[in-house]
C-alpha positions as CSV (number, residue, x, y, z in Angstrom):
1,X,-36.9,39.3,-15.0
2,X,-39.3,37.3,-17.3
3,X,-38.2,35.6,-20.0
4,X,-40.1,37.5,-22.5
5,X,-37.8,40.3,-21.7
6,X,-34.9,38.4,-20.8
7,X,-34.0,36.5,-24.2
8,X,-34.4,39.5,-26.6
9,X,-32.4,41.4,-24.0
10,X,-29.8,38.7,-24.1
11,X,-30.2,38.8,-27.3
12,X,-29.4,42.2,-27.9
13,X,-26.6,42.3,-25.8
14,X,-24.5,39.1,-27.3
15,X,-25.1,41.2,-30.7
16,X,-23.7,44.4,-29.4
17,X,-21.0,42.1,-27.6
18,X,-20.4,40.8,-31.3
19,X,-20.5,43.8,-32.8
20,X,-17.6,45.6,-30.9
């Protein structure tokens, strides 16, 4: 994965994570 995609997809999943 390159890291253009990887950190908004981390991104995106620490703030649906958060969200709960």
């Amino acid at each position: 994965m390159t890291l253009i995609l990887s950190i908004p997809l981390f991104f995106v999943t620490f703030r649906a994570g958060q969200h709960r």
